[in-house]
N, C-alpha and C positions, 0 to 999 in steps of 0.2 A: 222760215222767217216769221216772227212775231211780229204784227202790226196794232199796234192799238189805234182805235175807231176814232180816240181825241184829235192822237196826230195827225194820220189821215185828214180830218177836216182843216186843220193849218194851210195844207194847200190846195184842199178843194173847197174853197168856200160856199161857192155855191151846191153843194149837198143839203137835200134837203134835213129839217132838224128832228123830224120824225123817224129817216131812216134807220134802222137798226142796222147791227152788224151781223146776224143773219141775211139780211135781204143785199147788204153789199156783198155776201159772199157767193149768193143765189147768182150776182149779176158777172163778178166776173171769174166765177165758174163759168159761166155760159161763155165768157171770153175767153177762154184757155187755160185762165190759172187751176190750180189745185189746190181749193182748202179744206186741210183737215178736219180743224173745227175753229169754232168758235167760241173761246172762252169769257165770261164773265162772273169775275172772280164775285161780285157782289152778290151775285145769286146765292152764294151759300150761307150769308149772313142777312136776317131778319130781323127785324123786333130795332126797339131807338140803338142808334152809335151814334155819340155825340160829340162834341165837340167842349174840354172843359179844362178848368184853370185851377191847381193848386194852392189852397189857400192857408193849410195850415198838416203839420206831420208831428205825428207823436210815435215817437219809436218805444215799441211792446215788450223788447227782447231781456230786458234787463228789468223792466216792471215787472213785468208775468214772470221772469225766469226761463226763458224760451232756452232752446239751444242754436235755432236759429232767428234771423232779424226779420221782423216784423212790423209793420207800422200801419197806424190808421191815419186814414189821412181825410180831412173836410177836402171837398172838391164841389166848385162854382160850376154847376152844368146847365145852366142860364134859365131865365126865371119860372119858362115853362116844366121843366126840370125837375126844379129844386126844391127842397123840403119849406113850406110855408108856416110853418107853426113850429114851435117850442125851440131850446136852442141851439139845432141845426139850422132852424129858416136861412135860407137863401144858398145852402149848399147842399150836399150828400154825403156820408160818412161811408167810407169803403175803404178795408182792410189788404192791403198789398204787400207785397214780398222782392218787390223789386227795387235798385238804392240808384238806379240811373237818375233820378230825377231827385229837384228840390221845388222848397215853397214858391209860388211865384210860375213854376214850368206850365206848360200847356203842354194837356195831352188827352189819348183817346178814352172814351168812356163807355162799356156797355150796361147800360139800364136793365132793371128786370123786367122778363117779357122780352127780352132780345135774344136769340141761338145761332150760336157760332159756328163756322165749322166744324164739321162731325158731330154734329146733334148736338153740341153744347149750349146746355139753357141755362142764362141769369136767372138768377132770382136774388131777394132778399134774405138773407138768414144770419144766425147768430154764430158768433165765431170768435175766439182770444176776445172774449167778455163784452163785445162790440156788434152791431147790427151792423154787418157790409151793403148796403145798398147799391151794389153795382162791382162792375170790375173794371178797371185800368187796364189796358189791350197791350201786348207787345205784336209785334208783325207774324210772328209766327199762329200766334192766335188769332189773328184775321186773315190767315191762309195767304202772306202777303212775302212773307220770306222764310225762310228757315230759322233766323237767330230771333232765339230766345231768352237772349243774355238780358234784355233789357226792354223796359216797355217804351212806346213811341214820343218823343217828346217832339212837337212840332213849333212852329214861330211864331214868335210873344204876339203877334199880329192875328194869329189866324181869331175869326169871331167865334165868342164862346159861346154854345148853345147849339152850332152851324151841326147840318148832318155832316157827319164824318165822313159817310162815305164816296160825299163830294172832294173833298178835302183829299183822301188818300186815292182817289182816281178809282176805286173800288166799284164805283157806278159805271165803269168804264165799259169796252169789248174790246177783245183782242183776236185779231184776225189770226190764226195759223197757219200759216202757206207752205207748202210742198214745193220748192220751187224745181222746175226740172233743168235739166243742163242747158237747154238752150236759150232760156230767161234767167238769166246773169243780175239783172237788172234790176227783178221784182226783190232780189235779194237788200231793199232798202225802202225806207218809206217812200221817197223819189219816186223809185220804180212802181211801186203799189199804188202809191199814191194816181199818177199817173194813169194807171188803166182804171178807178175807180172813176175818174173824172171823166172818160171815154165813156165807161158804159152809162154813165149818166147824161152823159152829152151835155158839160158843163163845166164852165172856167176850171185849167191847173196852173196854179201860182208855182212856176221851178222856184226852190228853194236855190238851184245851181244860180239863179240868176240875181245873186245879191254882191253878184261881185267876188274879184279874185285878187292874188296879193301881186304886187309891182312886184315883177322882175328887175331885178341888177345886179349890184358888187354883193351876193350875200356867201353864203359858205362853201367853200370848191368843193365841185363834187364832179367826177371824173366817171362814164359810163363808158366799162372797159369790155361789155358784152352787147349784144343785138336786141337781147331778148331784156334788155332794160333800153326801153327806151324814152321816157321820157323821167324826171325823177325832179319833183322841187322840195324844197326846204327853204324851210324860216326859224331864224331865232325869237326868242321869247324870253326876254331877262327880267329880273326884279319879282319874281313868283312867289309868292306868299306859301311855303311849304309847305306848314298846317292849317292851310285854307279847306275846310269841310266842302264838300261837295253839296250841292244845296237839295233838299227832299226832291225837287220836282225832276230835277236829273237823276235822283236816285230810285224814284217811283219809275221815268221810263226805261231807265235800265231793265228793272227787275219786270216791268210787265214784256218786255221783250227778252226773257229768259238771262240774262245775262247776271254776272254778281258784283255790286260798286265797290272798287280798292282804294282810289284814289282819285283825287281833283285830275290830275294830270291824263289818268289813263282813262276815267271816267268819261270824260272831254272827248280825247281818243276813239272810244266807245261808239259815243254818242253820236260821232260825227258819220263814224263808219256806217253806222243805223240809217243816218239820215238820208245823208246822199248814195252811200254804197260804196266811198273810197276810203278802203282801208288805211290807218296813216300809223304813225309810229314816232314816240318820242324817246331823244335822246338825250340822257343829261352830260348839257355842253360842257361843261368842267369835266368830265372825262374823257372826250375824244383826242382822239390823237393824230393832227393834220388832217389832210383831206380825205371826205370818202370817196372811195374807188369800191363802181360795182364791178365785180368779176367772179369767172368761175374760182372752186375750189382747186388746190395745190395740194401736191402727193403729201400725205401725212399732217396736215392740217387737224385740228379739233376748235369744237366751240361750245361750251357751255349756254346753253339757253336757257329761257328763264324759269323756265319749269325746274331750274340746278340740276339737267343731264348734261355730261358731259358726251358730246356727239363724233364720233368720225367723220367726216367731209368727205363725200367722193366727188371726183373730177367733177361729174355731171351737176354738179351742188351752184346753185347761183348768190354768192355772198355780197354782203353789205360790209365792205373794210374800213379801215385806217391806218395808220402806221404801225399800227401794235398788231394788226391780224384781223380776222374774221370779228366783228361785231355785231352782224346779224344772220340769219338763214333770211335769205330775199322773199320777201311775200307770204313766210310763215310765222317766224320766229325770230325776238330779237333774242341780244344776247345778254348775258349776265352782267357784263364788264361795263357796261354803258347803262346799266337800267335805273329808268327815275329814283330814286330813294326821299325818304323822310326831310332828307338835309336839301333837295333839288332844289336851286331859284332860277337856275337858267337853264331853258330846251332849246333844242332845235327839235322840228319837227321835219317829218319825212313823209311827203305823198308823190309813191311814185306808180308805173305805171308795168306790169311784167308779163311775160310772155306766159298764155296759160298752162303749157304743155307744161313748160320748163318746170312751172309751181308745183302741177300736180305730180308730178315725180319725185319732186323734191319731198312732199309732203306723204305719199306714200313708202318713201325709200326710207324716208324715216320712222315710218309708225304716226307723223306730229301732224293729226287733221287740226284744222284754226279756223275761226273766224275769215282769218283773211286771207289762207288758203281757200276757202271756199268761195269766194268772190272771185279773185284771181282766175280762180282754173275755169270759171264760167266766163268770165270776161270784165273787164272793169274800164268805166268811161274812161280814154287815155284823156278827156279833156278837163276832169275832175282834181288832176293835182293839185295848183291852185288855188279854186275855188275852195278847197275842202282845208288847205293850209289857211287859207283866211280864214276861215271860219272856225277852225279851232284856235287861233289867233284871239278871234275878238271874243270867245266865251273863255279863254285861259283871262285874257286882263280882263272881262268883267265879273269874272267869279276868284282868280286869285291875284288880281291884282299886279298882272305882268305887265310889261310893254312891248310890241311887239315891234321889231326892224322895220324902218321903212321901205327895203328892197330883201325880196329874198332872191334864191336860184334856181331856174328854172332849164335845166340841165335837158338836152333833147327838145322833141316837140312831137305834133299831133302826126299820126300815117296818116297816108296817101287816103281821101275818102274813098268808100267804095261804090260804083256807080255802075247800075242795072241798067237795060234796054231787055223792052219787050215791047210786045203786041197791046195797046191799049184795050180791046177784048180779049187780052188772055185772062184776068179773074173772071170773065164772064164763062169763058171757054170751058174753064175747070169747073167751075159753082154748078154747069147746067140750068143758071140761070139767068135773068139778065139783070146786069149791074152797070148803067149809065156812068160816063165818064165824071158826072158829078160826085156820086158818090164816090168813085176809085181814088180821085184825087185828095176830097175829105178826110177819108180812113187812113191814108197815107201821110196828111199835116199832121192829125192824130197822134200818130205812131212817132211825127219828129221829122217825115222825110222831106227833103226837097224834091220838087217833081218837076218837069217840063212836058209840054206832049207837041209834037211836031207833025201834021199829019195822023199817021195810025201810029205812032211810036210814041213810047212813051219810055220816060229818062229818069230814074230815080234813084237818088245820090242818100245812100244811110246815115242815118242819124250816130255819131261815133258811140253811142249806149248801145249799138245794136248792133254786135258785131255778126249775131246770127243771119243778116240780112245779104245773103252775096249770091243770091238767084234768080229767077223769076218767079220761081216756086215757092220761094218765099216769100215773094208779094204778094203774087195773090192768096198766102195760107192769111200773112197780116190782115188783108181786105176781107177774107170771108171770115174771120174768126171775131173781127169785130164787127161783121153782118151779124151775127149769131150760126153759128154750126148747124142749130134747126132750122135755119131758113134754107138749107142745100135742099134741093127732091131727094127722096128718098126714089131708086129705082135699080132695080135687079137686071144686073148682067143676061145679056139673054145668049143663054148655050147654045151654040152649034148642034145643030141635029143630027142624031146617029154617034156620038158619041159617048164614052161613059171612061168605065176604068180600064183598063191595060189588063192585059191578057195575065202581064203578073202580078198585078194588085188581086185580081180575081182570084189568084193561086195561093196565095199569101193569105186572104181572106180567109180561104176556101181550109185551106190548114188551122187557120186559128179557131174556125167554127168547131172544126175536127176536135178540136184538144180542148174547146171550152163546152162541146157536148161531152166529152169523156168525163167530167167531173174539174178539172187543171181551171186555174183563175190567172188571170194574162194581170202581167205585172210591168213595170217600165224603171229601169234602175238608172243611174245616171252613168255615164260612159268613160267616167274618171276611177283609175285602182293608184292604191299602192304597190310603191316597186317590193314591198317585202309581203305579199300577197302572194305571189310567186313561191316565196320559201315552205310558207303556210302551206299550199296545196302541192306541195314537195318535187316540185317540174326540176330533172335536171337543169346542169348549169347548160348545155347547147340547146335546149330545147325552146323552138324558135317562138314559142310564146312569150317566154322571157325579154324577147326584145321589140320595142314598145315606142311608140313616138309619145315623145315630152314636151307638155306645153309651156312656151315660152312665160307665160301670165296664169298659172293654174288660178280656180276658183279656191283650191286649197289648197294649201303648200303639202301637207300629206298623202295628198293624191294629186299626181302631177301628170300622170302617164296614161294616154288614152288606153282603153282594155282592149287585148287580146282574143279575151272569152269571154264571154256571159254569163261564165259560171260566178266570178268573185262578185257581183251587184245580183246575183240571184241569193250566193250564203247568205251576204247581210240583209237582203230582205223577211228570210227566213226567218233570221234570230231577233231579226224585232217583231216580227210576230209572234216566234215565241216567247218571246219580251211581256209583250202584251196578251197573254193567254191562249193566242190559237196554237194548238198541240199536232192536231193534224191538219196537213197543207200540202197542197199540191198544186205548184207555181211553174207560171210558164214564162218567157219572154222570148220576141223576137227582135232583133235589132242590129244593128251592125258592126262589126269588131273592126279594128283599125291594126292592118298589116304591113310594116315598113318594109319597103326592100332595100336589099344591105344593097352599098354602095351607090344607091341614087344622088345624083347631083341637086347641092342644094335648092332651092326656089328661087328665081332672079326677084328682086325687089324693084318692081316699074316705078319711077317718080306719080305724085298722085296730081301732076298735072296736067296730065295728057293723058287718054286712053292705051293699054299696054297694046303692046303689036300682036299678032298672030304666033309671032316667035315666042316671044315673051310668056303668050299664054298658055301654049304646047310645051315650054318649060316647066311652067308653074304647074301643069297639070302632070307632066312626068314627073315630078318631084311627091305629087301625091303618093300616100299608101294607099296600097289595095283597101277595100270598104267593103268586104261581100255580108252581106244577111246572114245570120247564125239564127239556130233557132235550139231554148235549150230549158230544161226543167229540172225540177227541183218534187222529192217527195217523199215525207216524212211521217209517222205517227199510223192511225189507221189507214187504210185503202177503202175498207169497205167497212162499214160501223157495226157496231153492236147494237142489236135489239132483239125483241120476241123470237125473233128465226134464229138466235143463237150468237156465240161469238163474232166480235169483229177482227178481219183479217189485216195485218201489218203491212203497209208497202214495204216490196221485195225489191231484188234485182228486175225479177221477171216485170215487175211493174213498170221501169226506164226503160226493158227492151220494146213492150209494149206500147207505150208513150209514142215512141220513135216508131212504129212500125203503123199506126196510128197517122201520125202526120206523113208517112210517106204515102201511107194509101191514099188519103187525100191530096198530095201530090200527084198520085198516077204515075209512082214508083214504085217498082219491088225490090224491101230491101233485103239484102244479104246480110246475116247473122253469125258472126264466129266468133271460135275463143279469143280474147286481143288483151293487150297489157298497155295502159297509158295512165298516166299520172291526172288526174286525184283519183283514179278508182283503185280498190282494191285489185293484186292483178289475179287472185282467181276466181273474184267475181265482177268482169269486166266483158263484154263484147264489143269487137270492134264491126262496126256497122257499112257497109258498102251499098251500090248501086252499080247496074250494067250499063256501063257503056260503049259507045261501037269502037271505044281501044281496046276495051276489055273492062275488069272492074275496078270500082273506082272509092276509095274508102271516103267515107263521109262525114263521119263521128264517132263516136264511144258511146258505149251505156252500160250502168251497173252500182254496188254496190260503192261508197267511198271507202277510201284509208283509213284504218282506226285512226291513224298519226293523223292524217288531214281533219278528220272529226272529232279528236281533241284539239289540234289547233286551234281551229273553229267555233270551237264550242256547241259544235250540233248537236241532237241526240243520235245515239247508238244506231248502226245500219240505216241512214240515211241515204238515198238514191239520188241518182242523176244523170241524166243524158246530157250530150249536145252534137246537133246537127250542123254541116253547111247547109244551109238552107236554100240557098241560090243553087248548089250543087246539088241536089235533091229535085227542086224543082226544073232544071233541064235535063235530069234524067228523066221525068214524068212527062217529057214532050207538051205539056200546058192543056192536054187534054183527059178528061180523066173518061173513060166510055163507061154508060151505064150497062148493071148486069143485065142479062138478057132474061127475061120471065117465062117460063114455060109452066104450062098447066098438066105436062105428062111426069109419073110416075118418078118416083126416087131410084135409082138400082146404086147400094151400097157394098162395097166390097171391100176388109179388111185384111192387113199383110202384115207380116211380123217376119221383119229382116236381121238376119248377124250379121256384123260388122266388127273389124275393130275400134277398138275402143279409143283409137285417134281419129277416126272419122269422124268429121260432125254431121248432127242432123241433117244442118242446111242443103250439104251435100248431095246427101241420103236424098232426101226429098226433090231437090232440084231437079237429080234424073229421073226419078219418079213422074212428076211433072210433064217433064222432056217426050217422056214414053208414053205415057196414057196421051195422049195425043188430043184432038176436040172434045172428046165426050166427058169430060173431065172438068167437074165442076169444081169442085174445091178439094182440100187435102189437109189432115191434121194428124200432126204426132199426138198423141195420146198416151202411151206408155213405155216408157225406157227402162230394162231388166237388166241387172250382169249377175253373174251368179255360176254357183260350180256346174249347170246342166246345160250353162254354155261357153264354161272355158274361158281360163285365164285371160286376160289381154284383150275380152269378145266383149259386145254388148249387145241388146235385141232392142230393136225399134221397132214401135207399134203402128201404123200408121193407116187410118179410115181413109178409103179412097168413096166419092160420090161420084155418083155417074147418071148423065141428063144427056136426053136428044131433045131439043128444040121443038121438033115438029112428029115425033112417035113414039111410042113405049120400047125403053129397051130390052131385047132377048136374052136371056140367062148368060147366051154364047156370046151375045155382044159386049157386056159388063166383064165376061170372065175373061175376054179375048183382050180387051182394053186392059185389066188389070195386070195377064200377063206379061204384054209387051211393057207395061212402066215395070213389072219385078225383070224382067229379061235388063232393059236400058241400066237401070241402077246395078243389076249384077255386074254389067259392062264397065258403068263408069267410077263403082267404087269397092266393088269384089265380095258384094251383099249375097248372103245364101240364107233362102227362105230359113224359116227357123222350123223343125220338125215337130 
């Protein structure tokens, strides 16, 4: 909402005259609102604009031989001004290109030594054989409109010589307001008006309070719906058609962003600005019988005026008459009825509509409006009326209509809404103390009526103020025009002996893991596309595929909450490699959304009573599963190049890594095998497990991707990627992770090199290995895997460093060798391992 600083004073007179409009925006910022900025268009323009009269035009085009029209023209720019000597005295000689005007016109003048918007400087200079002493302005060159068809001619009255930029409101400020959904109200000068007057603590003159138009016999209007319920109209005959809209309503159009079409809608405009009730005219020679508000009818269409032709669905709330749909209610009229050139007779339309209803209507269509946006915040229902009068008496005193003695005031006002509370409840919430003097003050303020009976207090909403239906919201009214900085500031004081949960610790404890490895923690937003899916080539049962859909997406191309973490980790990828980083190594943890097939829908509680116990163990069965995922992404180098030689490329080996990585810092150990799942390549993929007391329990995947998935994609070549359950990971690690134990005695190393065949996998191998060396058994690593003719087709040899540590003594040759037999004895046992010769 655009305010200019002029209007504003209209009904806060008492503002002082020094204020600026910075400092009224300083104040009611501090009272709630949101202003963006603070325009003042004259700041960009310097140096004399004046105010001057046309006295004489010599057209160049045909003298000089021009190809286009040209004229010098003498201009009276009043005495201070004007040329005193030789025979220009008493005018300015300036050469223009513009045919809007004639001798006799008034219009704007820049002087040399004046610079216009965007650094443009007057000056004097010679030009089509003529010294131009100045320029002639059109709006566009005074940053005041866009059209440039023609320079400003203003009224034979205005004084020549006057600064102009008095004149075109250019000395003005225009407030910018952010209004949020639950001030409906500030959406008009009324509303602005209104709070500027409070934080000054000084007279607001309602503009609503000038009076409303007599109800009677005026045009039937028939409300066939709930969500219209109040609706007046007035005729207005005898309209002068080509009646101009006059400057000063076309200046506060355009400083409040809007564009002037015509007297009639202008009016319209104006009015809506004013008060904040949107209104709408119809030209009465085309209706057809009575309006009737109602929903829309199966196969219904309407043309609105924007000339789309619209489908109407059921939910759609119309403005009818015998011929059909002639408005979309509260957004848009219609084509079939709209003002025209020829109009002499309106009816006008200020009516009052449900805001849900609007904002649906106005979303369902694509058609955001002016007066959808009021609407759907809320609009005085007691504004109808008032707001038909008023564009009543500015349609006859600008085009000359007359207005019916009675109109229709079809409906009437809801039920007021009326709070009880605790007369120390703003005090209760502020933390401070706020005397029943001032509670009741802030509350006339705001418009409300109050009583207080005892400790109670009774307070019946202003009908502007439909946000007001709690207690909670009285006192936000009361303390918000205290000021917000008068609350104490004071810090919750923690319970002792508490902190984070044993699983946040764990979760942490993982992401330090993977952000010490080099991985950067990344947060993607939790919406994919259902053809994401195709992309990363998941058959058709495979229960990723199926995906809860939100009813209202942020994006219509992404409706479906995610499965996995892998599709918002690709695209974060590719915009970084969008934007130059080549190698990356990205992690996220977050949670996937997992439907279960055949769950009963969610009961829908009325929202006026708290839902039951029943209700709410439905709602919560109706949830999908949410567990934690935890998954990365890694591409380009691993390890960089420099002095020490080449940099190495992340591998597979790098995903399995990753993963084995966060389960250590879980205080899980995971299990490693060959596995085949969709997006990874399937022979270079591992499917990733943990032990638990059922047995084991698969967790994830890691590996190489699809070529196909990584043309789809568009990643680079052999791009990796794990992903974990993450919740399943950390209740295998028990939440405790134990530190290793330090001994200051002696290493005893002992290496084995096992055959096996060549379907055994390591994990295996090693597992019983493990199993066998028993306590003394510090740690274990594969190191080298051989197949080859000297140990037989089908065979392969594992190499595997066995370390061996006592705690508290040095071990004996026979101790190390005794410990390493029994782990080659176990693995011979558990997977039919024979030393390699």
């Amino acid at each position: 909402m655009r305010a200019p600083l002029s209007w504003i004073r209209e009904f806060v007179p008492g503002l002082p005259a020094d204020v600026t409009g910075r400092q009224v925006a300083e104040r009611i910022i501090a009272a709630g609102l949101e202003v963006e900025t603070v325009d003042a268009p004259g700041e960009a323009v310097t140096g004399p604009l004046v105010v001057g009269r046309v006295l004489s035009i010599v057209e160049l085009q045909e003298k000089l031989k021009l190809k286009k029209p040209i004229r010098y023209c003498r201009v009276d720019v009043g005495p201070e001004h004007n040329e005193t000597e030789g025979d220009g005295a008493g005018s300015r000689g300036i050469v223009c290109g513009a045919r809007n005007f004639a001798e006799g016109d008034v219009v704007v003048v820049a002087l040399p030594g004046a610079v216009l918007p965007g650094g443009f400087s007057i000056a004097a200079r010679k030009t089509y054989v003529h010294i131009s002493d100045g320029m002639i302005c059109s709006e566009a060159e005074l940053g005041i409109a866009g059209d440039a068809s023609g320079i400003i001619v203003l009224p034979a009255s205005t004084p020549i010589g006057a600064d102009a930029k008095g004149v075109l409101g250019l000395d003005d400020e225009v407030l910018d307001i952010a209004v949020t959904p639950d001030r409906g109200y500030a959406l008009s000068i009324r509303g602005v008006a209104r709070e500027v007057a409070t934080a000054y603590d000084v007279e607001f003159v309602d503009p609503a309070g000038r009076g409303a138009m007599t109800a009677g016999d005026g045009y039937e209007i028939r409300l066939g719906d709930p969500a219209c319920d109040r609706f007046a109209a007035l005729a207005i005959t005898g309209v002068d058609p080509e009646a101009p809209s006059p400057d000063w309503l076309r200046q506060r159009l355009q400083q409040c962003g809007m564009r002037p079409i015509s007297l009639a809608v202008d009016i319209s405009n104006y009015v809506m600005l004013e008060l904040g009730q949107p209104t709408h005219a119809y030209d009465l020679a085309k209706l057809r019988g009575p309006i009737v508000v109602r929903r829309a009818r199966a196969g219904e269409k309407l043309e609105t005026l924007d000339g789309a032709t619209r489908d109407l669905d059921p939910e759609d709330l119309l403005i009818t008459d015998d011929s059909g749909p002639i408005g979309l209610a509260g957004v848009m009229g219609g084509a079939s009825t709209e003002i025209s050139g020829t109009t002499t007779d309106v009816l006008l339309e200020a009516a009052h509509f449900d805001p849900v209803a609007i904002a649906r209507a106005a979303r369902r269509h694509k058609l955001p409006s002016e007066a959808s946006r009021r609407f759907e915040r809320g609009v005085d229902p007691a504004l109808g009326p008032v707001a038909a009068l008023r564009f009543a008496q500015l349609l006859a005193e600008l085009g000359g209509g007359t207005a019916a003695a009675t109109g229709t005031d079809a409906g009437g006002l809801p039920a007021p809404t009326t709070i009880t509370l605790a007369v120390d409840h703003p005090t209760r919430v502020a933390g401070r103390e706020l005397d029943q003097a001032t509670v009741l003050r802030r509350l006339a303020q705001v418009g409300a009526e109050t009583s207080v009976d005892g400790t109670t207090l009774t307070v019946t909403a202003p009908t502007w103020r439909p946000d007001l239906t709690d207690p909670a919201d009285v006192a936000e009214e009361v303390l918000r025009l205290e000021g917000y900085d008068s609350i104490p500031a004071a810090l919750p004081a923690a319970p002792a002996g508490r902190g984070l949960t044993v699983a946040q610790q764990q979760r942490r404890r993982v992401g330090r893991a993977l952000a010490g490895a080099g991985l950067v923690e990344v947060l993607c937003y939790p919406f994919v596309a259902p053809g994401v899916w195709d992309q990363l080539g998941l058959e058709a049962d495979d229960p990723r595929r199926v995906a809860v859909r939100l009813a209202n997406p942020l994006s219509d191309a992404e409706p479906d909450m995610r499965t996995s973490l892998l599709p918002g980790l690709f695209s974060a990828t590719r915009r970084n490699l969008g934007r130059g980083s080549v190698d990356l190594a990205l992690y996220e943890i977050g949670r996937v959304y997992l439907p279960t097939r055949g769950a009963p829908p969610a009961p829908r509680p009325p929202v006026t009573r708290r839902a039951t116990p029943d209700e709410l163990a439905a709602i919560e069965a109706a949830l999908p599963a949410q567990p934690r995922h935890l998954a990365a992404v890694l591409t380009g180098l691993r390890e960089p190049a420099g002095w020490w030689g080449p940099g190495r490329t992340a591998g597979w080996e790098d995903a399995i890594e990753t993963a084995r990585i966060a389960a250590a810092a879980a205080g899980a150990e995971l299990i490693v095998r060959s596995g085949a799942s969709a997006p990874w390549h399937p022979g270079r993929c591992a499917a990733l497990a943990v032990r638990t007391p059922g047995g084991e329990h698969l967790v994830g995947h890691a590996g190489e991707l699809h070529p196909r998935v990584i043309g789809a994609l568009e990643l680079p070549a052999r791009t990796v990627a794990m992903e974990l359950d993450l919740d399943a990971l950390l209740a295998a690690g028990g939440g405790v992770v134990e530190a290793p134990a330090i001994s200051s005695f002696p290493l005893a190393s002992q290496d084995v090199a096992l055959v096996v065949d060549a379907a055994v996998p390591a994990a295996e191998v090693e597992a019983a290995l493990r199993s066998g060396a028993g306590g003394l058994l510090e740690s274990i690593r594969l190191f080298d895997v051989y197949t080859g003719e000297r140990i037989g087709e089908g065979r392969k040899s594992l190499a595997f460093a066995l370390r061996f540590r006592a705690p508290d003594r040095t071990l004996t040759v026979e101790e190390a060798t005794a410990a390493r037999d029994a782990a080659v004895a176990a693995a011979a046992a558990a997977t039919g391992a024979v030393l390699r010769g």
